[in-house]
C-alpha angles and dihedrals in degrees: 000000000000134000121248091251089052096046093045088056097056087045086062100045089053079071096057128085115270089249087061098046096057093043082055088042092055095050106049092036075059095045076045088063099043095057095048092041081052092048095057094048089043082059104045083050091056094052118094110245106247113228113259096021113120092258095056083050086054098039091052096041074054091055103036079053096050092042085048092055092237092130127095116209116243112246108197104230090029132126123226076228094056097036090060099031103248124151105211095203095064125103126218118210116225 
């Protein structure tokens, strides 16, 4: 079942050349994609982090890391130069 909008769209490609509605084919089956390929990261995000998975080892080295002070915080217009006080132009000796 489709919605009107939906319906009233392919109503309207069936106007177009066959060259244009493949090109049109192409580019919503690949916005098709995207949204099922965001669903599925939109659910594994949803999901709790069971303890001992990968992604609890990451999340607490993140947290050990933010507790220990070892995180800089992200300053939109910034450079990474600039945010730890780097400048990029100077030379070390070795």
């Amino acid at each position: 079942m489709a919605s009107e909008q939906l319906k009233a769209a392919y109503e309207a490609a069936e106007k177009l050349s066959l060259k244009d509605q493949d090109m049109l084919a192409k580019h919503i089956l690949e916005r098709i994609e995207e949204m099922e390929w965001d669903e599925k990261w939109d659910e594994a995000f949803a999901q709790p982090v069971e303890e001992g998975s990968s992604m609890w080892k990451i999340e607490e080295e993140a947290k050990a890391n933010i507790d220990a002070g070892n995180v800089i915080a992200y300053v939109p217009g910034k450079s990474l130069s600039e945010l730890l006080g780097i400048d990029p132009l100077e030379t070390t000796a070795s």
